[in-house]
C-alpha positions as CSV (number, residue, x, y, z in Angstrom):
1,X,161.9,26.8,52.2
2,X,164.9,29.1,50.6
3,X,162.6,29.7,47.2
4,X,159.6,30.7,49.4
5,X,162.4,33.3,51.5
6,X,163.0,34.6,48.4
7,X,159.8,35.2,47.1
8,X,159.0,37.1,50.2
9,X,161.7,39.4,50.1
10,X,160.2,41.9,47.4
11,X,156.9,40.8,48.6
12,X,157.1,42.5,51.9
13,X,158.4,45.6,50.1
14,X,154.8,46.3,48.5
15,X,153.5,45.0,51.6
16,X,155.3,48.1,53.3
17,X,154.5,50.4,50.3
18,X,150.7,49.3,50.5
19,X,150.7,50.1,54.3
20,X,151.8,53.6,54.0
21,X,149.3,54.2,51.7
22,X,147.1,53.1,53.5
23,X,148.1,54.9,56.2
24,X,148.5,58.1,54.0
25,X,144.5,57.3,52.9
26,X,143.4,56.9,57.2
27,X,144.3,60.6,57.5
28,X,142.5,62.1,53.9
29,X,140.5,64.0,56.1
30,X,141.9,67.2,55.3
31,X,140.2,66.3,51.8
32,X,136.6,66.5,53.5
33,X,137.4,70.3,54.6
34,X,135.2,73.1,53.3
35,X,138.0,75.1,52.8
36,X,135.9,77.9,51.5
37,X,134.9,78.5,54.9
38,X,137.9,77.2,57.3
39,X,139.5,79.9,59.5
40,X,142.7,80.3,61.1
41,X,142.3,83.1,64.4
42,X,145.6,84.7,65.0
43,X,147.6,83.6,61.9
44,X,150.2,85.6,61.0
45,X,150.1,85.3,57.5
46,X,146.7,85.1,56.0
47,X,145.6,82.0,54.5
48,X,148.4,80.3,56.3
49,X,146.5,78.3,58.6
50,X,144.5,76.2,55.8
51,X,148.1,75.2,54.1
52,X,148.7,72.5,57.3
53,X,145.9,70.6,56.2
54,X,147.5,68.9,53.2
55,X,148.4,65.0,52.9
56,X,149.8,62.8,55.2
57,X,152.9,61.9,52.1
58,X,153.3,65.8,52.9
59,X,153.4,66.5,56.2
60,X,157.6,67.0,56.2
61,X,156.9,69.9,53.9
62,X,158.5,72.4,56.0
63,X,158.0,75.7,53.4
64,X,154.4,75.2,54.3
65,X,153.4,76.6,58.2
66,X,151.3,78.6,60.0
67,X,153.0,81.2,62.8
68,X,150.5,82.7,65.9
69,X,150.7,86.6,65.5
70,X,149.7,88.7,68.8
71,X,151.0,86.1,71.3
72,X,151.2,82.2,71.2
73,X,147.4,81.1,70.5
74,X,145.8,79.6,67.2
75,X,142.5,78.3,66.5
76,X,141.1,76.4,64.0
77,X,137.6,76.8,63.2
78,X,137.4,73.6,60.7
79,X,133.6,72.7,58.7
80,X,133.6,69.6,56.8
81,X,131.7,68.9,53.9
82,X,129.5,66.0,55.8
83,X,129.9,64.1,59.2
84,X,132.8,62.9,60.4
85,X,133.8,60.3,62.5
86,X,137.3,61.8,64.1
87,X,140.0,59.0,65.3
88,X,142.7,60.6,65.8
89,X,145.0,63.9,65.6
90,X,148.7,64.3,64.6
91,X,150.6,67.9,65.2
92,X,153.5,69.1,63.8
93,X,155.7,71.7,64.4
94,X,159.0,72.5,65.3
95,X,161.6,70.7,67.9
96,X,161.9,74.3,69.8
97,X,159.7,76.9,71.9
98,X,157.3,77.3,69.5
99,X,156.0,73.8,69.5
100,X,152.2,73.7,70.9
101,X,152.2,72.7,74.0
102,X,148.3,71.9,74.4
103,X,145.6,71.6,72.3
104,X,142.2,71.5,72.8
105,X,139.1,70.3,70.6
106,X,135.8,71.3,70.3
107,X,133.1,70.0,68.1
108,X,130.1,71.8,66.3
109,X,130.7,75.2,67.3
110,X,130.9,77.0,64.6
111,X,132.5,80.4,64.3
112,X,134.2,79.7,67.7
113,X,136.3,83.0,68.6
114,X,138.6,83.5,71.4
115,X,136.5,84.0,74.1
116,X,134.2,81.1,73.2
117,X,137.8,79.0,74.2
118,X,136.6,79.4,77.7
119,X,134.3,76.7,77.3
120,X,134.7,73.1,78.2
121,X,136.4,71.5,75.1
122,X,135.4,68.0,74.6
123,X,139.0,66.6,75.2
124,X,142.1,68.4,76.0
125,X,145.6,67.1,74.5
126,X,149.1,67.6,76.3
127,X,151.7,67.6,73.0
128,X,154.7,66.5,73.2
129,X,157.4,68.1,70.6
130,X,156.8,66.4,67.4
131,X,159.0,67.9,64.8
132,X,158.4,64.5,62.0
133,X,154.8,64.1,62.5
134,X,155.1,60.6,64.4
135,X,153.0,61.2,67.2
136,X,149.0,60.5,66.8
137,X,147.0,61.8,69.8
138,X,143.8,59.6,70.1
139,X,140.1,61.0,70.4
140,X,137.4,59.8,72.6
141,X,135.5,58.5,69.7
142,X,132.6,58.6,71.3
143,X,132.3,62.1,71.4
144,X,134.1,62.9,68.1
145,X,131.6,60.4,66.3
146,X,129.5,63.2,64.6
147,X,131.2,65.8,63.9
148,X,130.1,68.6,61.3
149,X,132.7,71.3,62.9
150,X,135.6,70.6,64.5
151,X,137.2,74.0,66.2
152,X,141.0,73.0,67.1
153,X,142.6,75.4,70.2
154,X,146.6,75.8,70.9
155,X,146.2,78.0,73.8
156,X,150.4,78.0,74.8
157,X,153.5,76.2,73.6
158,X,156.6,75.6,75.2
159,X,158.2,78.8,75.7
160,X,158.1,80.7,72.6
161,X,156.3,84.0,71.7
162,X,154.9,82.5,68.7
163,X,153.4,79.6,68.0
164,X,154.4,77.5,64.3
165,X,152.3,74.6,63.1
166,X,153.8,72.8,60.2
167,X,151.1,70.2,59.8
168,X,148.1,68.8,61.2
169,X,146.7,65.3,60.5
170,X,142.8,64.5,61.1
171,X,142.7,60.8,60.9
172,X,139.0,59.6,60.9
173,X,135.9,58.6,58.7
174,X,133.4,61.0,56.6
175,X,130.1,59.9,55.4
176,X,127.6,62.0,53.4
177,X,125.6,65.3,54.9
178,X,122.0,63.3,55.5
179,X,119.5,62.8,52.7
180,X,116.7,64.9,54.1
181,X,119.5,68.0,53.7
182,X,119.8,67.0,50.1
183,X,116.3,66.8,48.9
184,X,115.7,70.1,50.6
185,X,118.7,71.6,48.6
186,X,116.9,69.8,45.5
187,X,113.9,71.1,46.5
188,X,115.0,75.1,46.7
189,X,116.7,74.5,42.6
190,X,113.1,73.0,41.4
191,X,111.4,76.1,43.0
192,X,113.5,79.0,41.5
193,X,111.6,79.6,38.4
194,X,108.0,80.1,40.8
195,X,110.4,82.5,43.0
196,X,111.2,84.6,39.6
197,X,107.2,84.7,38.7
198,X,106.1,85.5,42.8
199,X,109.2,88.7,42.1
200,X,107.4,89.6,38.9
201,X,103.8,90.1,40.5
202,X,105.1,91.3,44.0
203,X,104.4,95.0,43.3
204,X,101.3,94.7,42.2
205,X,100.3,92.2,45.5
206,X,101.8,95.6,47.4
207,X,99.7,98.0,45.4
208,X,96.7,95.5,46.5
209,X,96.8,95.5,50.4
């Protein structure tokens, strides 16, 4: 019985290690943003709002935030590279005023701008202050289970004239935009060299008619 006690001892400390990564890979979501095309609506700084999307080992990076500009609102306007399957949500920010106080997700609206935040959002979140990342807010997977654009609100936080956001964790699955999409894409490449010929002859077709 003692040898197998033993054994277990630094078993259970790869055990532990495996787990957080494992944990760490649950929220690689951040990983399946087109960041070329993610927005951030009232960031102070610009560019700021994409650098809380990062990995879940990072989250306690606290030289990397976003701050709310005009008054205390953000939002996210998030496109993924395929569908996704969101699970949850973690938000991080600081143990003080400027903590969100609510968020509120939409999905597959893209382009969403401040007025468009009157809408119904498909589930509204009540944060608490969460200044390590510990807290994961659950989604109603059933209505988060096809998601192509994910549009994130903080309309208000708890007291402060701005809003900081040190991190946000999207926790979830991803599979592949849908083959039809693909072949089409495939599709338009083959056909370029007939476009170059149909711009060759197009001034005679006009000269014609």
């Amino acid at each position: 019985g003692a040898a197998m006690a033993h054994g277990h001892g630094p078993g259970r400390c790869s055990c532990c290690g495996e787990e957080a990564a494992e944990r760490g890979a649950a929220w690689g979501l951040y990983l399946r943003i087109d960041r070329q095309r993610l927005q951030c609506l009232n960031e102070r700084r610009e560019g700021s709002g994409a650098t809380v999307f990062r990995p879940w080992e990072e989250r306690r990076d606290r030289s990397q935030f976003v701050e709310s500009d005009d008054d205390e609102e953000l939002l996210f306007n998030i496109p993924f590279t395929g569908s996704v399957k969101l699970k949850g949500v973690i938000v991080m920010g600081e143990d003080d005023g400027t903590h969100p106080a609510e968020m509120r997700l939409f999905r597959n609206i893209p382009h969403m701008s401040f007025d468009d935040t009157a809408k119904e959002p498909e589930q509204t979140f009540s944060l608490s202050r969460d200044p390590l990342g510990e807290l994961e807010y659950p989604t109603k997977i059933a209505r988060f289970s096809n998601v192509y654009h994910l549009s994130m609100h903080f309309p208000k936080n708890f007291g402060a004239e701005t809003t900081k956001i040190f991190y946000i964790g999207l926790k979830g699955e991803w599979t592949e935009a849908h083959r039809h999409e693909v072949t089409i894409c495939n599709y338009e490449a083959s056909a370029n060299p007939a476009d170059h010929k149909l711009e060759q002859i197009t001034p005679q077709t006009h000269f014609i008619s």
